[in-house]
C-alpha positions in Angstrom: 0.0 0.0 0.0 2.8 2.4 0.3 4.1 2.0 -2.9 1.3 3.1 -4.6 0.6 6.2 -2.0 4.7 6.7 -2.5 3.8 6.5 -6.7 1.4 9.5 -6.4 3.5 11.2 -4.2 6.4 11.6 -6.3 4.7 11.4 -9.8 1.8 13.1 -8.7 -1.9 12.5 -8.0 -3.5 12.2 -11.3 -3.5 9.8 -14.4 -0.1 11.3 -15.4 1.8 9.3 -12.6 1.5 5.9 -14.8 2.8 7.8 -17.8 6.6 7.7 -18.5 8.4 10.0 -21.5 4.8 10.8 -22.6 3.4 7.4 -23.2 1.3 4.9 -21.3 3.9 3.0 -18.5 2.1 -0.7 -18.8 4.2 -2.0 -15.9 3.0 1.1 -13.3 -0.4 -0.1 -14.1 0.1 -3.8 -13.8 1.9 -3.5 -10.5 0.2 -1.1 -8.5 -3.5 -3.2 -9.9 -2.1 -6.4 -8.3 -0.8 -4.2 -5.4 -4.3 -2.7 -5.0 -6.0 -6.3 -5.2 -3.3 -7.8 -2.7 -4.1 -5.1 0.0 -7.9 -5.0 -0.7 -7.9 -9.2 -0.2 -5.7 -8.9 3.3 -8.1 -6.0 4.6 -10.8 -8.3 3.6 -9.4 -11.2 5.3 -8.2 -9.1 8.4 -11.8 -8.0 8.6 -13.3 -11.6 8.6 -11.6 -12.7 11.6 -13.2 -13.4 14.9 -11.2 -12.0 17.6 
């Protein structure tokens, strides 16, 4: 989760930060979707659990 906050931090908080030397950066968006997916499963899970 903090890579993708530390993405739009640096690069900005719009569309632009997955761009790179004007074109589409196909890698930014691959990584930082599973990222997203990976940290909305384990608050999913965390949430599920009986304590």
């Amino acid at each position: 989760m903090a890579t993708i906050f530390g993405l739009f931090m640096f690069q900005g908080f719009s569309i632009e930060a997955f761009y790179m030397n004007g074109d589409l950066n196909p890698m930014a968006v691959v990584s930082k979707a599973a990222e997203a997916v990976i940290a909305l499963g384990t608050l999913y899970i965390h949430s599920n659990t009986s304590a």
